[in-house]
N, CA, C and O atoms as CSV, one atom per row, in Angstrom:
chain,resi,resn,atom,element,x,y,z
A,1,UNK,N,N,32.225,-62.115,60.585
A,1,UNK,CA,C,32.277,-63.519,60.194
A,1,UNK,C,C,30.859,-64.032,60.056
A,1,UNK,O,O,29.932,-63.688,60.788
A,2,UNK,N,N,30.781,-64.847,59.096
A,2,UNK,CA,C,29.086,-65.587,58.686
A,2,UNK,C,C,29.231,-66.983,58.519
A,2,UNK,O,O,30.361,-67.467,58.449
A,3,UNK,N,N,28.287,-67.637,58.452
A,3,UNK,CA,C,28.695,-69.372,58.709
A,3,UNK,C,C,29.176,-69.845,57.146
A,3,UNK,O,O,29.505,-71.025,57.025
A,4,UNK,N,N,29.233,-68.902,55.857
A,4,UNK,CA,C,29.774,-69.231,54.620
A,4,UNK,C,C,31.896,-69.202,54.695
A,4,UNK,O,O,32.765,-69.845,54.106
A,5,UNK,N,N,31.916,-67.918,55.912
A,5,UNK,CA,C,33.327,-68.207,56.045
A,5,UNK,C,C,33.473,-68.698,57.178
A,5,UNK,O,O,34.385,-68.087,57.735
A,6,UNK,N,N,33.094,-69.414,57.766
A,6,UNK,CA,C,33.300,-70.703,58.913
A,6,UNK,C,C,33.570,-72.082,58.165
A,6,UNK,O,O,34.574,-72.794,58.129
A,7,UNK,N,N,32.095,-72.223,57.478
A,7,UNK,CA,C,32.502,-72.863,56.526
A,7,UNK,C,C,33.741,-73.412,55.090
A,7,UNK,O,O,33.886,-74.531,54.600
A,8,UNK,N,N,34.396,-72.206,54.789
A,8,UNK,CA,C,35.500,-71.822,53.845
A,8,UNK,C,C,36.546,-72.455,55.096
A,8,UNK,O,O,37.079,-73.545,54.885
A,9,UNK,N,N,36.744,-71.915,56.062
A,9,UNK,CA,C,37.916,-72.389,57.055
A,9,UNK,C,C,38.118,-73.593,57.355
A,9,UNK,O,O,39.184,-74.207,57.390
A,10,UNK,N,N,36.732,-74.050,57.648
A,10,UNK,CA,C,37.031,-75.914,57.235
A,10,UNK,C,C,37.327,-76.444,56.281
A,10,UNK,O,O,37.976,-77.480,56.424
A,11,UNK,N,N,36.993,-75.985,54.868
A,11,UNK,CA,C,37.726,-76.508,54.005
A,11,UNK,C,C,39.047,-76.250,53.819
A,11,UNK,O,O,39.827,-77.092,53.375
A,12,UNK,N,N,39.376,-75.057,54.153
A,12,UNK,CA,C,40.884,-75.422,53.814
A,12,UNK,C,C,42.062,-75.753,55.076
A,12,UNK,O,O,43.265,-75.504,55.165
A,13,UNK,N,N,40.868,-76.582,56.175
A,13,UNK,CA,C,41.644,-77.192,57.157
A,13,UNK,C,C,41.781,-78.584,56.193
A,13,UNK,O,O,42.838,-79.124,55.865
A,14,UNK,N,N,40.360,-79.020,55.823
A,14,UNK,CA,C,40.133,-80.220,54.670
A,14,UNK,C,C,41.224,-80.432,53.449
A,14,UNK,O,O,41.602,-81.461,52.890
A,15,UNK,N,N,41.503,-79.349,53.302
A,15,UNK,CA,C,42.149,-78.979,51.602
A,15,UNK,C,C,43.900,-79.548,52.759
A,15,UNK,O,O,44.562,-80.544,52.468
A,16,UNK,N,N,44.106,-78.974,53.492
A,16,UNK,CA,C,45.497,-79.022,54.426
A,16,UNK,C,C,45.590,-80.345,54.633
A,16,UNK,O,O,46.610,-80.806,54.121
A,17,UNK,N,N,44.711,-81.379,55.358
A,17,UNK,CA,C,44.693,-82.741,55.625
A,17,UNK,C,C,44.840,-83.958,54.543
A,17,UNK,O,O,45.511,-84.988,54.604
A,18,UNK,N,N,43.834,-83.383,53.381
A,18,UNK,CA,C,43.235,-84.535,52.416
A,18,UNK,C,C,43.523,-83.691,51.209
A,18,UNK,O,O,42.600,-83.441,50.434
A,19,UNK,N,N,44.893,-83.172,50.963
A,19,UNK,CA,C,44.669,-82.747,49.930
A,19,UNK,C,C,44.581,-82.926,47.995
A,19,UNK,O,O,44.586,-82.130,47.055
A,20,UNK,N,N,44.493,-84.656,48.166
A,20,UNK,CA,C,44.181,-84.916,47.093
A,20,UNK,C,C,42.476,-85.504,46.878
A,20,UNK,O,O,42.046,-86.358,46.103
A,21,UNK,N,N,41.725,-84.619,47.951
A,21,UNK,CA,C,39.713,-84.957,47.894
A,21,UNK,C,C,39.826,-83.721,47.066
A,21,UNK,O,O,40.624,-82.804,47.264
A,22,UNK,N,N,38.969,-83.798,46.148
A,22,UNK,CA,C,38.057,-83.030,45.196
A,22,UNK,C,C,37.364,-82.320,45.880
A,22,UNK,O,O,36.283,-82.888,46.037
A,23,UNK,N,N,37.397,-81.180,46.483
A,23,UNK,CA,C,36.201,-80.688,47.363
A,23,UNK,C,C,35.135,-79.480,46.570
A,23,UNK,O,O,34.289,-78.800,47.150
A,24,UNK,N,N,35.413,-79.460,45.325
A,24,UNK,CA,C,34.763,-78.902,44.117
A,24,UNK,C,C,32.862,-78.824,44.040
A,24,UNK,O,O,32.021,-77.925,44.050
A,25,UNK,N,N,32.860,-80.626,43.949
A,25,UNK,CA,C,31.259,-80.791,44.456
A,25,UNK,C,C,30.721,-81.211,45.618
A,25,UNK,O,O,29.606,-81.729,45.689
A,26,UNK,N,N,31.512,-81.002,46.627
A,26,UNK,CA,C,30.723,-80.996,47.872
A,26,UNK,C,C,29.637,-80.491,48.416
A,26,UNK,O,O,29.526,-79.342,48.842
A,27,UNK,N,N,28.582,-81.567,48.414
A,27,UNK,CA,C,27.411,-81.057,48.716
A,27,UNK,C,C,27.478,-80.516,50.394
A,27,UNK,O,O,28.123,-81.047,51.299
A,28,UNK,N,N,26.625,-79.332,50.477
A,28,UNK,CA,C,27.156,-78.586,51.938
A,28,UNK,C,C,26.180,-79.622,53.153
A,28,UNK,O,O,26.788,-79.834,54.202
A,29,UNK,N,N,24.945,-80.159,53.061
A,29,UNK,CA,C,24.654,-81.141,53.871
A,29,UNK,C,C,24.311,-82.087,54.050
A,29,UNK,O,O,23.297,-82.583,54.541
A,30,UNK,N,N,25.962,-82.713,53.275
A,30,UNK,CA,C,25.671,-84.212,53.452
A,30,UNK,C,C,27.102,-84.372,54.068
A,30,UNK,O,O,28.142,-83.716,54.013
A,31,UNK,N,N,26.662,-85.641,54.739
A,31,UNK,CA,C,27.867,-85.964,55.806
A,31,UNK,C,C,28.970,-86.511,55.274
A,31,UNK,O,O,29.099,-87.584,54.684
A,32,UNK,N,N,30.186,-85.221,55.680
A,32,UNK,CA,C,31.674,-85.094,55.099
A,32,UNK,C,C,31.505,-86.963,54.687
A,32,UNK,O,O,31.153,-87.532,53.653
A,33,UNK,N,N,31.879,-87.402,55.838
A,33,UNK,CA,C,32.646,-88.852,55.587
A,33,UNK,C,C,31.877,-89.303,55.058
A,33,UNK,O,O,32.290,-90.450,54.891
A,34,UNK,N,N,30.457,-89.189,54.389
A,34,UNK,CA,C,30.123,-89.799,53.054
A,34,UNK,C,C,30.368,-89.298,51.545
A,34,UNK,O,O,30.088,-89.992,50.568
A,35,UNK,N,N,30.797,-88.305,51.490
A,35,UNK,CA,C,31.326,-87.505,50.113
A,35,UNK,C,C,32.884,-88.065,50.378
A,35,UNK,O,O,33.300,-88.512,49.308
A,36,UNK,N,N,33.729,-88.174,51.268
A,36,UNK,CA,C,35.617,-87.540,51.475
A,36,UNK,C,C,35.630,-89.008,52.215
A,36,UNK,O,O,34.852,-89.500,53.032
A,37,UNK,N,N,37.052,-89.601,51.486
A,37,UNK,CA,C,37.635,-90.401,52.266
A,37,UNK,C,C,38.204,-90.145,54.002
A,37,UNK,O,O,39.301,-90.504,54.430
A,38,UNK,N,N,37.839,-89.906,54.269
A,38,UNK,CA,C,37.986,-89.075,56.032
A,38,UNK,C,C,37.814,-90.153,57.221
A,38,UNK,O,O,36.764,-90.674,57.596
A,39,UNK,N,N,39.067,-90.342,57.695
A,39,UNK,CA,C,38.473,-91.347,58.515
A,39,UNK,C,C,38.873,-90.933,59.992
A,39,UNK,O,O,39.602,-89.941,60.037
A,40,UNK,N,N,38.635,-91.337,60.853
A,40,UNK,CA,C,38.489,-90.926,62.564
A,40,UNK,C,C,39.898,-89.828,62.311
A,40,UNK,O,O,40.105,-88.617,62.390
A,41,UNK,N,N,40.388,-90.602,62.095
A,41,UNK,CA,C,42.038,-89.500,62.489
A,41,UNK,C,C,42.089,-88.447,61.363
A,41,UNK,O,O,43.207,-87.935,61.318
A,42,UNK,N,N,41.430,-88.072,60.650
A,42,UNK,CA,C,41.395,-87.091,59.801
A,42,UNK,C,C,40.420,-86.367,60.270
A,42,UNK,O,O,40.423,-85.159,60.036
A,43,UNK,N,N,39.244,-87.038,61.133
A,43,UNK,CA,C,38.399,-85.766,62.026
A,43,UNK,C,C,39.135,-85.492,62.894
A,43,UNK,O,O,39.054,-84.332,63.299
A,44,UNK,N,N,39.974,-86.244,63.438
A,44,UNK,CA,C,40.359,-85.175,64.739
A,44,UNK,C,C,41.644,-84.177,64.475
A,44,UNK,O,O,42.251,-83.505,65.308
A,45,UNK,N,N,41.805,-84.258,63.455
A,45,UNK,CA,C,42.701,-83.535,62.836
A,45,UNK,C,C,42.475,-82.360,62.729
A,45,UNK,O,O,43.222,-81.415,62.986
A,46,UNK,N,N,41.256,-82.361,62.279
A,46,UNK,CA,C,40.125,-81.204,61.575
A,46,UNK,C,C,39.920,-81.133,63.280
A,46,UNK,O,O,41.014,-81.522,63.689
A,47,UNK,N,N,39.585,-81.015,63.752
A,47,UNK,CA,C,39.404,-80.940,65.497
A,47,UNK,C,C,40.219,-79.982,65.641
A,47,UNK,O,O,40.044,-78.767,65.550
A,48,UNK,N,N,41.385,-80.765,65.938
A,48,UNK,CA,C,42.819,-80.482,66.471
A,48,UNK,C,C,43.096,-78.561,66.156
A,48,UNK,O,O,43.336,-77.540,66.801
A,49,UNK,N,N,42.825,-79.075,64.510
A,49,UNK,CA,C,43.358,-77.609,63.921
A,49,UNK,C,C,42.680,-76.726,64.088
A,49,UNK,O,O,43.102,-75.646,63.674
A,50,UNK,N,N,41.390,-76.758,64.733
A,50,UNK,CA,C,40.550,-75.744,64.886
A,50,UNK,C,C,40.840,-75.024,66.167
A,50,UNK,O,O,40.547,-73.868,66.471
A,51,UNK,N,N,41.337,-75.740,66.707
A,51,UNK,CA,C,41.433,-75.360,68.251
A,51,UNK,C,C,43.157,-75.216,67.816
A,51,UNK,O,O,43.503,-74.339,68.608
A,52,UNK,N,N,44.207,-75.523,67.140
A,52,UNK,CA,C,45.476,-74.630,67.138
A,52,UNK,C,C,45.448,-73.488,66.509
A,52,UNK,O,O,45.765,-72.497,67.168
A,53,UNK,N,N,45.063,-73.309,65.064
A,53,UNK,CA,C,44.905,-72.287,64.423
A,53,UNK,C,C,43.702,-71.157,64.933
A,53,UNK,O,O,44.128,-70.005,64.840
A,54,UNK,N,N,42.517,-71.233,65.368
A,54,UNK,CA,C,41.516,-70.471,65.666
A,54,UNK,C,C,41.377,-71.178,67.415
A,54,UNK,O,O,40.336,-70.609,67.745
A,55,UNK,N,N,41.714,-71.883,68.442
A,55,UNK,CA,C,41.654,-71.406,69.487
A,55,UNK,C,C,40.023,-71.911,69.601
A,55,UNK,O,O,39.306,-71.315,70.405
A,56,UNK,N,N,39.601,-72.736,68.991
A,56,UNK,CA,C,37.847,-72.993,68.851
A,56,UNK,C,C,38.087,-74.804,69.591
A,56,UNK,O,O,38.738,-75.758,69.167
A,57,UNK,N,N,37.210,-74.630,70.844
A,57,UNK,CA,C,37.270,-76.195,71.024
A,57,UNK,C,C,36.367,-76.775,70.537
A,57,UNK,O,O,35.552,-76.103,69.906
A,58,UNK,N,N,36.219,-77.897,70.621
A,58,UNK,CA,C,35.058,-78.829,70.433
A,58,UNK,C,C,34.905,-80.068,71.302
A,58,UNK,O,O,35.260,-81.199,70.972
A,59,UNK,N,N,34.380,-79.749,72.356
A,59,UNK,CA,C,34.596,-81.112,72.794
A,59,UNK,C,C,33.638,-81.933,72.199
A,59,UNK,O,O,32.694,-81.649,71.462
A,60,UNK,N,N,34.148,-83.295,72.764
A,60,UNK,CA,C,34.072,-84.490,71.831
A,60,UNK,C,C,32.371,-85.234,71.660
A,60,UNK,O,O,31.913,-85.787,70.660
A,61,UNK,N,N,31.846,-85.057,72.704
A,61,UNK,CA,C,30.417,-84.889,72.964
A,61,UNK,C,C,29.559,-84.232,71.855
A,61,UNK,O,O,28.616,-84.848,71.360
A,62,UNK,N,N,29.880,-83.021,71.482
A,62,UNK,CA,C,29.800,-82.391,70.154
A,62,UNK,C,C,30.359,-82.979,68.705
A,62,UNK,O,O,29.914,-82.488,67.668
A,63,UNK,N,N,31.152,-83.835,68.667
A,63,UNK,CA,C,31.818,-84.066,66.898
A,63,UNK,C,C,30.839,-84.643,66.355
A,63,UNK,O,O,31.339,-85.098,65.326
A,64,UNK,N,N,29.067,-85.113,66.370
A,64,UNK,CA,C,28.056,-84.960,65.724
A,64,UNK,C,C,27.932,-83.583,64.915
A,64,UNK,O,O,27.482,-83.309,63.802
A,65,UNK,N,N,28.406,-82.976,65.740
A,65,UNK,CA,C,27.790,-81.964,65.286
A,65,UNK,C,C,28.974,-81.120,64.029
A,65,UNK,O,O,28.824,-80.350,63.080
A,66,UNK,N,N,29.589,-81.480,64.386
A,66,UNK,CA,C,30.990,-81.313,62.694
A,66,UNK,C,C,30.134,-82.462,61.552
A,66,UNK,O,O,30.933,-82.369,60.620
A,67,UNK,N,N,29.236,-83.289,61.129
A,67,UNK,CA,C,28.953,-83.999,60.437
A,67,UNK,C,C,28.918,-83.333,59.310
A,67,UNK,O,O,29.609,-84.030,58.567
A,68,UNK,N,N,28.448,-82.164,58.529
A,68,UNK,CA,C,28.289,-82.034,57.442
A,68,UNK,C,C,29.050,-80.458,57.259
A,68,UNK,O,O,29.464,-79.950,58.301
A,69,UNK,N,N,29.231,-79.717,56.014
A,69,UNK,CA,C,29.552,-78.651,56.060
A,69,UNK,C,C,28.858,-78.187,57.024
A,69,UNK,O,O,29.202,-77.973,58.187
A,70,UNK,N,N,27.354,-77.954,56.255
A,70,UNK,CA,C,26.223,-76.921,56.651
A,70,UNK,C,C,26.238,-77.013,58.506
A,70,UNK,O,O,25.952,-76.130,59.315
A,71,UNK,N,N,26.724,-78.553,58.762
A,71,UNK,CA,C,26.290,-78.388,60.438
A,71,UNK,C,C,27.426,-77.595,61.043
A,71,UNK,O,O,27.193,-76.805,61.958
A,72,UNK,N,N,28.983,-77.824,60.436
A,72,UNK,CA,C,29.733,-77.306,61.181
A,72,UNK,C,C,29.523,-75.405,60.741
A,72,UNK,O,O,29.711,-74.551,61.607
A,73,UNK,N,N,29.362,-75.258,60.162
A,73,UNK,CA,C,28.900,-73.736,59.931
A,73,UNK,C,C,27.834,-73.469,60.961
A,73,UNK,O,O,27.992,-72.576,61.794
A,74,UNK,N,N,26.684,-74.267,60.924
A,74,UNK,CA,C,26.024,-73.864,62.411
A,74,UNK,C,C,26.132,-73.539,63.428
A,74,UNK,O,O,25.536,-72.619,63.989
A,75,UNK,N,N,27.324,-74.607,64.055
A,75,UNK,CA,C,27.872,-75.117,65.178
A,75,UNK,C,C,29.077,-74.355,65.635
A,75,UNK,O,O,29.419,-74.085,66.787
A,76,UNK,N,N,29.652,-74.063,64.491
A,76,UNK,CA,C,30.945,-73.355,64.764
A,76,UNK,C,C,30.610,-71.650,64.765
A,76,UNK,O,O,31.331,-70.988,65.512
A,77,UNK,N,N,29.682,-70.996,64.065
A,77,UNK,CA,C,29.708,-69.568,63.745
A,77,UNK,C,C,29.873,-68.706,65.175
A,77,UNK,O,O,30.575,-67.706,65.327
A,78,UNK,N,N,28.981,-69.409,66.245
A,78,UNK,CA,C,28.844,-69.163,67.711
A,78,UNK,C,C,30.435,-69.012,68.423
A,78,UNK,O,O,30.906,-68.067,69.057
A,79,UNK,N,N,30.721,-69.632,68.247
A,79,UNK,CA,C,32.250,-70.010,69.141
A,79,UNK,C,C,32.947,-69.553,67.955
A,79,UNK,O,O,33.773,-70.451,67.788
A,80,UNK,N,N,33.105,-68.772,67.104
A,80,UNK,CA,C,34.412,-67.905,66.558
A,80,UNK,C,C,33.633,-66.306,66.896
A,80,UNK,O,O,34.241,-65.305,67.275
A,81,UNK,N,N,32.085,-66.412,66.628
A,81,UNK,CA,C,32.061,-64.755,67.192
A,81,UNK,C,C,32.415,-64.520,68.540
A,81,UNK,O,O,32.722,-63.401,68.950
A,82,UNK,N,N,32.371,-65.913,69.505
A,82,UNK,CA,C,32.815,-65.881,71.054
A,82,UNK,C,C,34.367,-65.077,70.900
A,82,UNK,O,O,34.727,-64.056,71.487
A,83,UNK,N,N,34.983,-65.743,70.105
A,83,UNK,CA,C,36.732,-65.079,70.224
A,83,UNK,C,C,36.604,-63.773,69.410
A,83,UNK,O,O,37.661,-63.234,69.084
A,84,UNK,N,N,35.406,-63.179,69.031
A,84,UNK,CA,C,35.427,-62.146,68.357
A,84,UNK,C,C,36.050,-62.315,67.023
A,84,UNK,O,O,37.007,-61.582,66.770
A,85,UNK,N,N,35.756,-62.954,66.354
A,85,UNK,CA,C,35.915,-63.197,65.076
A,85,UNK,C,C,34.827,-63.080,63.693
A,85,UNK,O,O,35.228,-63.372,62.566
């Protein structure tokens, strides 16, 4: 796993939630909720599903750090190679 498919997995947690956002030109670091109509309950959604489907927490102290693609690819690559992924 590399932070381009960490990245891919959020989007199609994104694509699952919001699936009428264009996520075509998404610039990778600029902050989601300034490109995507996304509002609190659509991050924790994106939260939620990370930790049902992949078992990845985040606590909440951290959801800075989900701000943009590029950050959650940072942030996240660590804690999916943790589950061996």
């Amino acid at each position: 796993m590399n932070k381009d498919d960490v990245k891919s997995i959020v989007l199609d947690i994104i694509r699952d939630i919001a699936p009428d956002e264009d996520l075509s030109a998404l610039k990778h670091e600029v902050r989601l909720r300034d490109q995507l109509t996304l509002d609190s309950m659509d991050f924790l959604d994106i939260v939620m599903e990370l930790r049902k489907q992949h078992g990845i927490e985040v606590p909440e102290i951290d959801y800075p750090q989900l701000a943009s693609l590029e950050s959650c690819g940072e942030y996240l690559l660590p804690k999916f190679k943790a589950k061996g992924k």
